[in-house]
PDB file with SEQRES, HELIX, SHEET and CRYST1 records, atoms N, CA, C and O in Angstrom:
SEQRES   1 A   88  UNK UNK UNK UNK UNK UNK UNK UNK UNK UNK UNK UNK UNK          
SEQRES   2 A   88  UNK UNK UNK UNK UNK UNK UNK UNK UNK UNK UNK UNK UNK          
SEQRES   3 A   88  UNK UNK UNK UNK UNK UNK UNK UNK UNK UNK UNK UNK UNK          
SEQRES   4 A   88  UNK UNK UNK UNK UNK UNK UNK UNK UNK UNK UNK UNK UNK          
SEQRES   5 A   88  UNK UNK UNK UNK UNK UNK UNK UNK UNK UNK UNK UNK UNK          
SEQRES   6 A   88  UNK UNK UNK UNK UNK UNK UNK UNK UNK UNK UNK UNK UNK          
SEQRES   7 A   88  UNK UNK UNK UNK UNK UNK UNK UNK UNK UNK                      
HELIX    1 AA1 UNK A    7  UNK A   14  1                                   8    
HELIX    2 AA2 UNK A   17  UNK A   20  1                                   4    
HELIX    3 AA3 UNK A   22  UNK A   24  5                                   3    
HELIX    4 AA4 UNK A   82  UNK A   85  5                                   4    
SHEET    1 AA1 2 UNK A  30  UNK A  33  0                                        
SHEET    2 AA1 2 UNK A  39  UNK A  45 -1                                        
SHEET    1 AA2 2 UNK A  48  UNK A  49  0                                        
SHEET    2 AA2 2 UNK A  66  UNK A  67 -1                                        
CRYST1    1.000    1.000    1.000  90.00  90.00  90.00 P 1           1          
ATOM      1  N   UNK A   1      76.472  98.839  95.116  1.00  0.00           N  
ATOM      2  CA  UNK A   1      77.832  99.205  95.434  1.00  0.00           C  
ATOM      3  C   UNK A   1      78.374 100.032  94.284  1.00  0.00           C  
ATOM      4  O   UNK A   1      78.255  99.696  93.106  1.00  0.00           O  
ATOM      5  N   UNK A   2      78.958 101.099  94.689  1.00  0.00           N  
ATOM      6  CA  UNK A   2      79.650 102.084  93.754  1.00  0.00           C  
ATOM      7  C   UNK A   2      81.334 102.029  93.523  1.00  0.00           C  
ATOM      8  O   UNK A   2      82.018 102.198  94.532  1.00  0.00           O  
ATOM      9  N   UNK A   3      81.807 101.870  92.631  1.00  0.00           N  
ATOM     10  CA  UNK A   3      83.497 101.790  92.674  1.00  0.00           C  
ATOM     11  C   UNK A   3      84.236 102.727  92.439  1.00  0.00           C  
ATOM     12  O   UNK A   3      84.586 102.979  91.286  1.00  0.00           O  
ATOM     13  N   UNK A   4      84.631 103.445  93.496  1.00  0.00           N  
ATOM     14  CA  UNK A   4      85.276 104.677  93.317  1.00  0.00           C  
ATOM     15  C   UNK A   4      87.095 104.576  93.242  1.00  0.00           C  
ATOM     16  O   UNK A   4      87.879 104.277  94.143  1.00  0.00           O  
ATOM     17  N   UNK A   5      87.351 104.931  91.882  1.00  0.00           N  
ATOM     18  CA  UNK A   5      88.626 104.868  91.786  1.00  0.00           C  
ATOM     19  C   UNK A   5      89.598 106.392  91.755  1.00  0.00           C  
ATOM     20  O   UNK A   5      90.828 106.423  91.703  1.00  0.00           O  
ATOM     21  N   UNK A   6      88.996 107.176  91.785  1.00  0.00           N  
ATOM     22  CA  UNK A   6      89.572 108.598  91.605  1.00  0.00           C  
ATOM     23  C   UNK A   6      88.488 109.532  92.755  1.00  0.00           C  
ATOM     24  O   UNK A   6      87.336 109.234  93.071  1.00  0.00           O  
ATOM     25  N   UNK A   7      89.473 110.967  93.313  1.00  0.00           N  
ATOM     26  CA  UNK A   7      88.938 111.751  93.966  1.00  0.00           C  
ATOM     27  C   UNK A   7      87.704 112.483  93.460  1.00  0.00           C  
ATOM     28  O   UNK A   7      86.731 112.799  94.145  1.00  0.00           O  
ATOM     29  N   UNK A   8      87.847 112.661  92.425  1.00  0.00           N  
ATOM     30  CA  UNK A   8      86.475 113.352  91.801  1.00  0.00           C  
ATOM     31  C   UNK A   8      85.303 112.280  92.061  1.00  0.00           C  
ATOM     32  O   UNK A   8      84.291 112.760  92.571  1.00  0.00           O  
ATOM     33  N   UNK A   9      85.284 110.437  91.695  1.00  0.00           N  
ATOM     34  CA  UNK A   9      84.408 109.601  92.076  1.00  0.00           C  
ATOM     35  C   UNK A   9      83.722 110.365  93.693  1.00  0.00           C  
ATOM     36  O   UNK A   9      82.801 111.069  94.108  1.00  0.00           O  
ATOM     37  N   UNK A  10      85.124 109.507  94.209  1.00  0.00           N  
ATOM     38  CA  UNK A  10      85.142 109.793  95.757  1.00  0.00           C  
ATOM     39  C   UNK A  10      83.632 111.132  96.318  1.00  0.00           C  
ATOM     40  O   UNK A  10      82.582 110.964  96.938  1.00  0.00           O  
ATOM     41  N   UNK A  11      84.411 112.580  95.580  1.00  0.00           N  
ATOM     42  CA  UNK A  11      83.455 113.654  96.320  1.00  0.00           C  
ATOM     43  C   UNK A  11      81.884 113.442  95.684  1.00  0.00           C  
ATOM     44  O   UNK A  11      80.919 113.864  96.322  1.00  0.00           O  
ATOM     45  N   UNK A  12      81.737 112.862  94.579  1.00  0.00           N  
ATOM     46  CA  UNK A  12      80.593 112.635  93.893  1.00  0.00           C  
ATOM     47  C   UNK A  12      79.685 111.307  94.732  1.00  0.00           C  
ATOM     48  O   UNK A  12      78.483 111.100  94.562  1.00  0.00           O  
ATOM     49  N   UNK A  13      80.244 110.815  95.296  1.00  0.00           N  
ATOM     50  CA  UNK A  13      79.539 109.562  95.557  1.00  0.00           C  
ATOM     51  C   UNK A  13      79.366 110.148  97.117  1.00  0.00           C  
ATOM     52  O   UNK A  13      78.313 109.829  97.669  1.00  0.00           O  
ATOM     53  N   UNK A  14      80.257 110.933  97.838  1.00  0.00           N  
ATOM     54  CA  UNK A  14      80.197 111.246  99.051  1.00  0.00           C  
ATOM     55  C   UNK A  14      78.959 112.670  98.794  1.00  0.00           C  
ATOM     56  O   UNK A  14      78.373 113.027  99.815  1.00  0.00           O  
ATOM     57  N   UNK A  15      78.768 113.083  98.059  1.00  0.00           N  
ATOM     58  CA  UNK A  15      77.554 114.631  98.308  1.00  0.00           C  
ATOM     59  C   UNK A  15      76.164 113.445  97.264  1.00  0.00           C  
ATOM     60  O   UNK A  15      74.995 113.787  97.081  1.00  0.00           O  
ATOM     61  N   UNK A  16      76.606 112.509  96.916  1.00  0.00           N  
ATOM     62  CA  UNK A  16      74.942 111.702  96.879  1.00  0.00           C  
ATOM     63  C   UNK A  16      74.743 111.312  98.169  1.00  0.00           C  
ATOM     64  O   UNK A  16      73.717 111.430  98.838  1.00  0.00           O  
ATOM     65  N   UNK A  17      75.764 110.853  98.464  1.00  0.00           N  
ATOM     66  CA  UNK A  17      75.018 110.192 100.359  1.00  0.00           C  
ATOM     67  C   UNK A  17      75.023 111.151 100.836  1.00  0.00           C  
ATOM     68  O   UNK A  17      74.591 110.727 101.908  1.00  0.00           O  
ATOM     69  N   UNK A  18      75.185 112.545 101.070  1.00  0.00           N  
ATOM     70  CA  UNK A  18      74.731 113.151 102.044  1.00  0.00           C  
ATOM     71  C   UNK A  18      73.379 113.955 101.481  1.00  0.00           C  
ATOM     72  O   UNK A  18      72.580 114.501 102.240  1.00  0.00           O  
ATOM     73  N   UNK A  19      73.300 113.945 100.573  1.00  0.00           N  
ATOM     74  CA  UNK A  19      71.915 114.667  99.816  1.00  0.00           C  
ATOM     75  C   UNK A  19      70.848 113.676 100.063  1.00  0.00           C  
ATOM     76  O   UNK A  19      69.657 113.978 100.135  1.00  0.00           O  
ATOM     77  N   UNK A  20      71.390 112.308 100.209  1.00  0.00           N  
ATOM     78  CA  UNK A  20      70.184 111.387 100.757  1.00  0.00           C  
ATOM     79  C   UNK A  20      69.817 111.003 102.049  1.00  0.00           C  
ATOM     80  O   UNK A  20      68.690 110.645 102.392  1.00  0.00           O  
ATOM     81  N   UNK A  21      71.299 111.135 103.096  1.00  0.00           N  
ATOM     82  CA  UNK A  21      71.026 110.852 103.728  1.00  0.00           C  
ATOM     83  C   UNK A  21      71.899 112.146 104.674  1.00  0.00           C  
ATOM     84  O   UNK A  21      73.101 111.988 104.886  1.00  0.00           O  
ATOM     85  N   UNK A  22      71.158 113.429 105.210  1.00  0.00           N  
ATOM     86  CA  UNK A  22      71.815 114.753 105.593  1.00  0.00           C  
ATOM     87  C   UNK A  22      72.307 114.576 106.780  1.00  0.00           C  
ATOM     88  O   UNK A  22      73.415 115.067 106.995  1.00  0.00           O  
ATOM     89  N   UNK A  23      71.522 113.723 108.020  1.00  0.00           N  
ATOM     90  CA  UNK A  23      72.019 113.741 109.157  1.00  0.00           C  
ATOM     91  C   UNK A  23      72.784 113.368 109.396  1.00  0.00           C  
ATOM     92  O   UNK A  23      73.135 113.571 110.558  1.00  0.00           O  
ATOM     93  N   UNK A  24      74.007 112.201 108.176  1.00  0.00           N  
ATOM     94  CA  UNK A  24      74.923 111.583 108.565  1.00  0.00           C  
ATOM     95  C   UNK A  24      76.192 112.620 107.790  1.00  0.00           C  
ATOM     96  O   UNK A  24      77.290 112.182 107.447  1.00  0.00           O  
ATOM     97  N   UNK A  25      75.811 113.839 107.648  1.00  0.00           N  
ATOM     98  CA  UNK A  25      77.019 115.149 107.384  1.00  0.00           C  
ATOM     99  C   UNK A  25      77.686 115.151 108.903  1.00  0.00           C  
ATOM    100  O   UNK A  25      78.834 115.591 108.963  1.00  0.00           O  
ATOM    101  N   UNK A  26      77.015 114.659 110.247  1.00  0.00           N  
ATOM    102  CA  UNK A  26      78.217 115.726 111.347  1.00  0.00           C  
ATOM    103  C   UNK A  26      78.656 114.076 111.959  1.00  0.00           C  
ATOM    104  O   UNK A  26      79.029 113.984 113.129  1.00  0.00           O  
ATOM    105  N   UNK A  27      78.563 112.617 110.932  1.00  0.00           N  
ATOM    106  CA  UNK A  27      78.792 111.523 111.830  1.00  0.00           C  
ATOM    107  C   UNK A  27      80.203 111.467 111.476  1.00  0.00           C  
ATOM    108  O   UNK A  27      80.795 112.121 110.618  1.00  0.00           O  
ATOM    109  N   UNK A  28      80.828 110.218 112.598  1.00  0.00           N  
ATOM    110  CA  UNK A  28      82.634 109.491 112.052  1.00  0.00           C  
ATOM    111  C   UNK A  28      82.247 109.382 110.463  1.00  0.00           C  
ATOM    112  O   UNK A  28      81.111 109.560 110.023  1.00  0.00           O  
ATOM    113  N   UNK A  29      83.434 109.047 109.664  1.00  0.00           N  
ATOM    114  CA  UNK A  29      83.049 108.410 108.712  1.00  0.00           C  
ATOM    115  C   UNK A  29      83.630 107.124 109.146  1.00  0.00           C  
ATOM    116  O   UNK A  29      84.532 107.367 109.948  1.00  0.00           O  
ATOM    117  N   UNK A  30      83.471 105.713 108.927  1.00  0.00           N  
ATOM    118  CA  UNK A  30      83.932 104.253 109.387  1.00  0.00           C  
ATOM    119  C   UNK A  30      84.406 103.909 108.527  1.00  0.00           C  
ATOM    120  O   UNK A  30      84.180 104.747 107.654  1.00  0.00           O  
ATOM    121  N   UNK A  31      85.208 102.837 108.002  1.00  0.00           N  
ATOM    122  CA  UNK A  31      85.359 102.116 107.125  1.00  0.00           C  
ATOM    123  C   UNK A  31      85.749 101.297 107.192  1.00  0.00           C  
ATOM    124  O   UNK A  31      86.317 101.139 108.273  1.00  0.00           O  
ATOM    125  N   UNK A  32      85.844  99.760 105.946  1.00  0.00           N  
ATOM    126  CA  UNK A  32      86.282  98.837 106.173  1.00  0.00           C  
ATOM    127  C   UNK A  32      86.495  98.297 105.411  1.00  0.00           C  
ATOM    128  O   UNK A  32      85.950  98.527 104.332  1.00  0.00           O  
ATOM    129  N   UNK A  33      87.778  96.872 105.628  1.00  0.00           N  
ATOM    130  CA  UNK A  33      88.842  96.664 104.723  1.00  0.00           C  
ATOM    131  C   UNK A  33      88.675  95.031 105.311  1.00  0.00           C  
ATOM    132  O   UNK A  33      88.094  94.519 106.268  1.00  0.00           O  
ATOM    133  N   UNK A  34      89.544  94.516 104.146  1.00  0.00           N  
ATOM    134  CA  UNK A  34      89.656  93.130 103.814  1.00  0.00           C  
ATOM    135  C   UNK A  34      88.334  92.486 104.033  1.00  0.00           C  
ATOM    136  O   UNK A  34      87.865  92.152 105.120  1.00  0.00           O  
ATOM    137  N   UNK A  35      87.711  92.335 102.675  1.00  0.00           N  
ATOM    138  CA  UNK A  35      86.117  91.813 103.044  1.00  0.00           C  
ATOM    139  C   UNK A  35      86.064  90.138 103.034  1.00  0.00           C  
ATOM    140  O   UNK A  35      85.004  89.620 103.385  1.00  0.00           O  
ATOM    141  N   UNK A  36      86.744  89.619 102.796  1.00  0.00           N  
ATOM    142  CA  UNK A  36      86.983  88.179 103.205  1.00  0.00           C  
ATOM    143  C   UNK A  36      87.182  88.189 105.209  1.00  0.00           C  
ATOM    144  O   UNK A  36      86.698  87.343 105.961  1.00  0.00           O  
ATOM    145  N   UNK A  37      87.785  89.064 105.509  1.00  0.00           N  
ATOM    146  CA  UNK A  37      87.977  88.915 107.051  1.00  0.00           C  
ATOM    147  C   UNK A  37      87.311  90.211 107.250  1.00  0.00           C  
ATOM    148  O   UNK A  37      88.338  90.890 107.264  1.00  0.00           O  
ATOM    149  N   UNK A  38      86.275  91.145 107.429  1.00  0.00           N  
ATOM    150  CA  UNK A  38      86.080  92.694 107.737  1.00  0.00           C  
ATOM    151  C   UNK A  38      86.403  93.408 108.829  1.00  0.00           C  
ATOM    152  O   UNK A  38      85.778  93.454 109.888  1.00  0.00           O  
ATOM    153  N   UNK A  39      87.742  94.155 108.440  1.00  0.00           N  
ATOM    154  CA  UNK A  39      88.122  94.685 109.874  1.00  0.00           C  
ATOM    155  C   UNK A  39      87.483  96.327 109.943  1.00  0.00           C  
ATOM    156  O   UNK A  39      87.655  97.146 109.040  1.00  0.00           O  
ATOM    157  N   UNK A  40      86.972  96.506 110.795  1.00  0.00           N  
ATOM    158  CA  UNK A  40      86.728  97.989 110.472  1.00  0.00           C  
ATOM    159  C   UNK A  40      87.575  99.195 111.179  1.00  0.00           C  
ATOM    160  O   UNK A  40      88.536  98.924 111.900  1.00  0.00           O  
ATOM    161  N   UNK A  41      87.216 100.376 110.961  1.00  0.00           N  
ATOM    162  CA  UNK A  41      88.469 101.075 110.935  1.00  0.00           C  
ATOM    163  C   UNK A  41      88.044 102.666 110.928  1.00  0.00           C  
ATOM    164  O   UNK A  41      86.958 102.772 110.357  1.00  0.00           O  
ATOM    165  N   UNK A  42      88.496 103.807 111.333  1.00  0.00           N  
ATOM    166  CA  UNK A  42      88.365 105.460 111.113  1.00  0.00           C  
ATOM    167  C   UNK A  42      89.308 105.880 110.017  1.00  0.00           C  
ATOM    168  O   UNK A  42      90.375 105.305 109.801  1.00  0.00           O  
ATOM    169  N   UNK A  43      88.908 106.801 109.410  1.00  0.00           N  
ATOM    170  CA  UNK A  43      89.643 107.690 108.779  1.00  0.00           C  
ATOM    171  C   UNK A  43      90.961 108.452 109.671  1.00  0.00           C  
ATOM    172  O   UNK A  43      90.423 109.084 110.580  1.00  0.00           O  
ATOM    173  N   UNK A  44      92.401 108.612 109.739  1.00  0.00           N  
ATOM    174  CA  UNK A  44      92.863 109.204 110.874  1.00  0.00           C  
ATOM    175  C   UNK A  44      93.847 110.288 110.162  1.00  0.00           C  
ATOM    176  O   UNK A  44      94.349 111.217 110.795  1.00  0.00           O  
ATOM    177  N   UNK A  45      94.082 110.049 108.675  1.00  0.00           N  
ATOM    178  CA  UNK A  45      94.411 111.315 108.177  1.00  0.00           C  
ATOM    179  C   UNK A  45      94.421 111.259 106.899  1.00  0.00           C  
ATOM    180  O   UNK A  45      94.632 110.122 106.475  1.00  0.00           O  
ATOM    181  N   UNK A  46      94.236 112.247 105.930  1.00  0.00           N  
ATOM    182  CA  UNK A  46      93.800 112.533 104.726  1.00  0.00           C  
ATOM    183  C   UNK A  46      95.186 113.428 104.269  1.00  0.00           C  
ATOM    184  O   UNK A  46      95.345 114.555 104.737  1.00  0.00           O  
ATOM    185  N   UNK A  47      96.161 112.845 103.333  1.00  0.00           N  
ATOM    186  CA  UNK A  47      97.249 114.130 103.100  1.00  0.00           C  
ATOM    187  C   UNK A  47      97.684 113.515 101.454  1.00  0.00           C  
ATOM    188  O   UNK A  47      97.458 112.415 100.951  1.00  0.00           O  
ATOM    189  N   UNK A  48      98.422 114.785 100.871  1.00  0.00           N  
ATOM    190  CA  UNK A  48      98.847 114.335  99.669  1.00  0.00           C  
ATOM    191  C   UNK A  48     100.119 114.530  99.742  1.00  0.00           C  
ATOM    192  O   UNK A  48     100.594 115.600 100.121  1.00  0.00           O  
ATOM    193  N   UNK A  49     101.035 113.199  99.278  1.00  0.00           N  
ATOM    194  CA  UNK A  49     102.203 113.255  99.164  1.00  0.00           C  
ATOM    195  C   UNK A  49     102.792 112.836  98.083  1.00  0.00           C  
ATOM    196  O   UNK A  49     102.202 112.020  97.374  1.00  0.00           O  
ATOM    197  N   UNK A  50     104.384 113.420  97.649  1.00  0.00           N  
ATOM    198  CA  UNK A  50     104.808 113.593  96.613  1.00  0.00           C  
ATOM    199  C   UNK A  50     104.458 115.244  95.933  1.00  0.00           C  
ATOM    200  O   UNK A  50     103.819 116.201  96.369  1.00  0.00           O  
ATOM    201  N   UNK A  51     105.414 114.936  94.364  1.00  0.00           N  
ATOM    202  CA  UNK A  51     104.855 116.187  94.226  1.00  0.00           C  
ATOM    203  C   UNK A  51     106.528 117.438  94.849  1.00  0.00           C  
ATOM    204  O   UNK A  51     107.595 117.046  95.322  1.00  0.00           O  
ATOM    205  N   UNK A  52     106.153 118.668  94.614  1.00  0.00           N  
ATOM    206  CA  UNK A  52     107.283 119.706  94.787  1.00  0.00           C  
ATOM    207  C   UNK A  52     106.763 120.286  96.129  1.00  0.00           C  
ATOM    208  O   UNK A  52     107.207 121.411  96.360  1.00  0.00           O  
ATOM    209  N   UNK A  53     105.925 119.779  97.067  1.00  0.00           N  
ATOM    210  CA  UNK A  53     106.203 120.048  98.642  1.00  0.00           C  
ATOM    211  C   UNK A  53     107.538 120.205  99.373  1.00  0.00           C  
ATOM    212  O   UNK A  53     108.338 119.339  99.726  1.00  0.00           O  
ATOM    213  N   UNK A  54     107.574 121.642  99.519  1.00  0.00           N  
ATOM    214  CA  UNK A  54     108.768 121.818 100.452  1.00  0.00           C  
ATOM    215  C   UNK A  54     109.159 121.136 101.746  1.00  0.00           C  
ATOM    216  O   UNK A  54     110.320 120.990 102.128  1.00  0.00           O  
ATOM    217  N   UNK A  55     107.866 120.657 102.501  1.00  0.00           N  
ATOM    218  CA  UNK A  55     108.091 119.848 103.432  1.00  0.00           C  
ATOM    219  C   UNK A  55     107.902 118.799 103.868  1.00  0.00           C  
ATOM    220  O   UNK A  55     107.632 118.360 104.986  1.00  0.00           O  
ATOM    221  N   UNK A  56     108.097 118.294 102.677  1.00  0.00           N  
ATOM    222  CA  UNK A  56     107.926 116.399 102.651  1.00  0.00           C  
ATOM    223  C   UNK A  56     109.526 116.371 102.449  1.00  0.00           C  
ATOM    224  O   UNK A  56     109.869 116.891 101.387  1.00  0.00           O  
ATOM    225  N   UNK A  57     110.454 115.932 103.152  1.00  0.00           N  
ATOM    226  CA  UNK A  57     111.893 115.926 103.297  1.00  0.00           C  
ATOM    227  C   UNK A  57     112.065 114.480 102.503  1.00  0.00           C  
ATOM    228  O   UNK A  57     112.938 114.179 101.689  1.00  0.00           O  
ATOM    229  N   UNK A  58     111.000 113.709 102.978  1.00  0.00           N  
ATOM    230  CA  UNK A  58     111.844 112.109 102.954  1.00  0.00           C  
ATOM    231  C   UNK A  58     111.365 111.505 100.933  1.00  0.00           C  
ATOM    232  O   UNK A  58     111.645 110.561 100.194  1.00  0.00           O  
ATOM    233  N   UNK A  59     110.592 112.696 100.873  1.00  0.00           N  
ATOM    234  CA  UNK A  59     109.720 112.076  99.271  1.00  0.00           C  
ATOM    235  C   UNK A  59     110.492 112.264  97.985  1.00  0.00           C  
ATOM    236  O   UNK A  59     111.368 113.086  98.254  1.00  0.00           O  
ATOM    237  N   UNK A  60     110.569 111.994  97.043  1.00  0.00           N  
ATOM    238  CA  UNK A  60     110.736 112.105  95.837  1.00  0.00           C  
ATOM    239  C   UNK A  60     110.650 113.170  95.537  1.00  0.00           C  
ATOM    240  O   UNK A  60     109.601 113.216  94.895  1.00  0.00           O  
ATOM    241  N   UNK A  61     111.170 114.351  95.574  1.00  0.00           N  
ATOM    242  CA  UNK A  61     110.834 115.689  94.809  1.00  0.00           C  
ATOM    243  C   UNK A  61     109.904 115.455  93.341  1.00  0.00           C  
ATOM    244  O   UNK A  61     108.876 116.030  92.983  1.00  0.00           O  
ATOM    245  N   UNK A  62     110.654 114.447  92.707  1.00  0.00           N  
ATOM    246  CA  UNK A  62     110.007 114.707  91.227  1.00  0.00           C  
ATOM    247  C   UNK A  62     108.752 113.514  91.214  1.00  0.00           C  
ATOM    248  O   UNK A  62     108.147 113.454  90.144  1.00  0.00           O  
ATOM    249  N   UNK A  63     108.377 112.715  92.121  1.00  0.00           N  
ATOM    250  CA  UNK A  63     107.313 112.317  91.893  1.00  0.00           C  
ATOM    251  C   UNK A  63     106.098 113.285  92.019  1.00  0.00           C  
ATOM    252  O   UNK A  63     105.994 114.370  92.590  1.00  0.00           O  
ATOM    253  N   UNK A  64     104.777 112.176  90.948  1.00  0.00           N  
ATOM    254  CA  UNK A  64     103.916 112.704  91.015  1.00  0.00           C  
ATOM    255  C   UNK A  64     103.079 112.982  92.360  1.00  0.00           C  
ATOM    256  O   UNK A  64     103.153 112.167  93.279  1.00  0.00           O  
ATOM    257  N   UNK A  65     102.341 114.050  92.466  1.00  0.00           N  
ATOM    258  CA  UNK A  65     101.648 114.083  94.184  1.00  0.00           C  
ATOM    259  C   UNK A  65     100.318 113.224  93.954  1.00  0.00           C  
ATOM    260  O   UNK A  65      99.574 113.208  92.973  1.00  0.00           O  
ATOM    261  N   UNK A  66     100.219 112.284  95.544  1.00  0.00           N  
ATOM    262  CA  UNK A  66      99.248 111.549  94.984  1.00  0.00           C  
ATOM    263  C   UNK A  66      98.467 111.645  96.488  1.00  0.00           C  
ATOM    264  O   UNK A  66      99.049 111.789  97.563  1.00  0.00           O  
ATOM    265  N   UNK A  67      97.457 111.565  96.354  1.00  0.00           N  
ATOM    266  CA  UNK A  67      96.314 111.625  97.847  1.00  0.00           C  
ATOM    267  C   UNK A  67      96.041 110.184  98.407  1.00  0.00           C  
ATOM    268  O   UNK A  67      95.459 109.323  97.747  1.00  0.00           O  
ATOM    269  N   UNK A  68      96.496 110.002  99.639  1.00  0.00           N  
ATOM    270  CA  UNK A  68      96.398 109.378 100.904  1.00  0.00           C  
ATOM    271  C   UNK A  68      95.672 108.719 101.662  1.00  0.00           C  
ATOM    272  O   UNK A  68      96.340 108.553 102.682  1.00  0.00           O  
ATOM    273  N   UNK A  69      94.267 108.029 101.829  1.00  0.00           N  
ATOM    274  CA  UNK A  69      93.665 108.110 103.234  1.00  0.00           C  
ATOM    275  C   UNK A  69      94.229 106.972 103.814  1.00  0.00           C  
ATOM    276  O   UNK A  69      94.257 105.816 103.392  1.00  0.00           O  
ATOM    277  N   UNK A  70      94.699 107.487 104.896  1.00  0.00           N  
ATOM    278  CA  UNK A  70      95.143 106.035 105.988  1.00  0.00           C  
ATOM    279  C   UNK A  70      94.304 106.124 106.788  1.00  0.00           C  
ATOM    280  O   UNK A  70      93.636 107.138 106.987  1.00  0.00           O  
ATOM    281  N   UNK A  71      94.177 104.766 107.547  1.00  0.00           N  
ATOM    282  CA  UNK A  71      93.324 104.151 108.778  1.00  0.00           C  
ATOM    283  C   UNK A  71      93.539 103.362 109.500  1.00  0.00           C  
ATOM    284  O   UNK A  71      94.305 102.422 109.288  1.00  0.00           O  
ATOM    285  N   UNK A  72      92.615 103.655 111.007  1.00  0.00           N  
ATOM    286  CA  UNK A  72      93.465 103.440 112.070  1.00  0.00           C  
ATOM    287  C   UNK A  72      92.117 102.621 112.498  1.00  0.00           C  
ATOM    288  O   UNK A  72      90.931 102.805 112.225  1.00  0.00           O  
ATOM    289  N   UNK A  73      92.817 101.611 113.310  1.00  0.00           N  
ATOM    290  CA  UNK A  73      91.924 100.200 113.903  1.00  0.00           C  
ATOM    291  C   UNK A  73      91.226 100.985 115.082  1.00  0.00           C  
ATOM    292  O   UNK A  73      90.487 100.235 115.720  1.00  0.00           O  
ATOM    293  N   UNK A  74      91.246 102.075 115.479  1.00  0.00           N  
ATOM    294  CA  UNK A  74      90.715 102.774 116.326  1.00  0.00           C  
ATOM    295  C   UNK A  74      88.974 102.969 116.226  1.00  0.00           C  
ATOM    296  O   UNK A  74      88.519 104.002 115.735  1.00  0.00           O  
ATOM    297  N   UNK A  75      88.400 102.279 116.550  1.00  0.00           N  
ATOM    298  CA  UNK A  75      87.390 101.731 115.596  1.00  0.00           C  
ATOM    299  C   UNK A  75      86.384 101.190 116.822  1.00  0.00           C  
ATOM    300  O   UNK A  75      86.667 100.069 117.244  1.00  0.00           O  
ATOM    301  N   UNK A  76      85.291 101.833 117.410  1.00  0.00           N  
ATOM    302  CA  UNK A  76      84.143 100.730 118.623  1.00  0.00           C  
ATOM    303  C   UNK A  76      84.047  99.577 118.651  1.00  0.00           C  
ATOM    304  O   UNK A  76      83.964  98.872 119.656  1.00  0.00           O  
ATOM    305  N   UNK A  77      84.045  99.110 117.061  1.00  0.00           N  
ATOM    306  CA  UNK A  77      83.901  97.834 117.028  1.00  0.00           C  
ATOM    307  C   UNK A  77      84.803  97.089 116.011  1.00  0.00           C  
ATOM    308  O   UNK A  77      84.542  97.513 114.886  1.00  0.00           O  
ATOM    309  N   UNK A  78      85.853  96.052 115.982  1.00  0.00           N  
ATOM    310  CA  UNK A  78      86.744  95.617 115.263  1.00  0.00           C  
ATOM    311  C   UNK A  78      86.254  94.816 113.963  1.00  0.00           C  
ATOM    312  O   UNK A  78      87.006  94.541 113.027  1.00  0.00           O  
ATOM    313  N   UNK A  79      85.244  94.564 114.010  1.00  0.00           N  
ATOM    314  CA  UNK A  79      85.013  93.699 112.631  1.00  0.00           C  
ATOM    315  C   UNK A  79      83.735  94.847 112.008  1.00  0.00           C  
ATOM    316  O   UNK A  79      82.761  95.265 112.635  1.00  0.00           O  
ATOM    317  N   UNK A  80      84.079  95.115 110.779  1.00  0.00           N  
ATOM    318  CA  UNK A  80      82.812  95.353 109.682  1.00  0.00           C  
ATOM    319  C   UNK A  80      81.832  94.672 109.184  1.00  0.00           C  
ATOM    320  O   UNK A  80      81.894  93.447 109.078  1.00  0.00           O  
ATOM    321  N   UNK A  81      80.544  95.550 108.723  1.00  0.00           N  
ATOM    322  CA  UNK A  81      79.240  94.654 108.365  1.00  0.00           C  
ATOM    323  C   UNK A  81      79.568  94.531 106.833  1.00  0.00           C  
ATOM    324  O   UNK A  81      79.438  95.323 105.900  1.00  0.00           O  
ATOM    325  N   UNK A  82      80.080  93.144 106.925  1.00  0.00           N  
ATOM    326  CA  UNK A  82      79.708  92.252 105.384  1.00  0.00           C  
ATOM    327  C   UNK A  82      78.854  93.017 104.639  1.00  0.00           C  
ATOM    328  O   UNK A  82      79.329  93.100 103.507  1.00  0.00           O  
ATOM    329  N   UNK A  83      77.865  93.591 104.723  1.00  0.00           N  
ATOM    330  CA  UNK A  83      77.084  94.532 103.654  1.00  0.00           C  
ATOM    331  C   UNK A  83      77.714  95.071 103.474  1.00  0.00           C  
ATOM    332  O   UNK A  83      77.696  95.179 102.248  1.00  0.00           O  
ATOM    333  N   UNK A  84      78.696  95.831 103.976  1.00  0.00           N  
ATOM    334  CA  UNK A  84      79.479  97.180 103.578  1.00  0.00           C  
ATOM    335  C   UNK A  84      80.049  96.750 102.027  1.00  0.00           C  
ATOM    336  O   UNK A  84      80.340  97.622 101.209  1.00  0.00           O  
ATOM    337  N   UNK A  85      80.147  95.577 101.787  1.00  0.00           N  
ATOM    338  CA  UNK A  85      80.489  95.029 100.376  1.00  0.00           C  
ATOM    339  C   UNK A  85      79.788  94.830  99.383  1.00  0.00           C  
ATOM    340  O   UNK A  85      80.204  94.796  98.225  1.00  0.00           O  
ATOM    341  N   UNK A  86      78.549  94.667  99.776  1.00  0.00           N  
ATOM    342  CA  UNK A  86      77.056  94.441  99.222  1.00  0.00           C  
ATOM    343  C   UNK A  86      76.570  95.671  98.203  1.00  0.00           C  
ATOM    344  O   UNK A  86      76.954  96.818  98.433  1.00  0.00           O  
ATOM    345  N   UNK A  87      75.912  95.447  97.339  1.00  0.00           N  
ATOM    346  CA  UNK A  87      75.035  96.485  96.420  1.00  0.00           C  
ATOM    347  C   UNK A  87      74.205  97.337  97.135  1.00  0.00           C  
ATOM    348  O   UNK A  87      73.532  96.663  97.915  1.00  0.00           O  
ATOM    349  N   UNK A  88      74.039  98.133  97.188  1.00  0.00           N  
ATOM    350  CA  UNK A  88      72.256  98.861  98.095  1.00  0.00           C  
ATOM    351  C   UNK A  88      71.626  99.141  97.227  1.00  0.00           C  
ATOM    352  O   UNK A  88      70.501  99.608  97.407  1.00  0.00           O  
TER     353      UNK A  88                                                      
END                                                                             
């Protein structure tokens, strides 16, 4: 298991798995949360908010801009594989 705390982690750990594993470049990406209960879940939008965006009305002008992923239970199957927590 890898612990990605920053976007730079993030794209680094995401172009090792696809350099290892290529065919899964055109799949969903899945994910999953609360590993005591594993619910699983899609990616459903990726945005950065905050920051001097003209069209973020409701934000903080002077906060810092910070990146997003939310997720949606929209998902084949509702519970995640317990490995997903696991070392490989």
């Amino acid at each position: 298991m890898r612990n990605v705390a920053t976007l730079n982690e993030l794209i680094e750990t995401l172009q090792e798995m696809l350099d290892d594993y290529p065919e899964l470049g055109d799949q969903p990406v899945n994910v999953g949360y609360q590993p005591n209960y594993p619910l699983a879940g899609v990616i459903a939008n990726v945005v950065v908010i905050g920051g001097d965006d003209p069209e973020e009305e409701d934000e903080d002008e002077d906060s810092e801009p910070a990146l997003w992923i939310a997720i949606s239970d929209n998902h084949s199957e509702p519970y995640a594989p317990r490995a997903a927590w696991e070392h490989r």
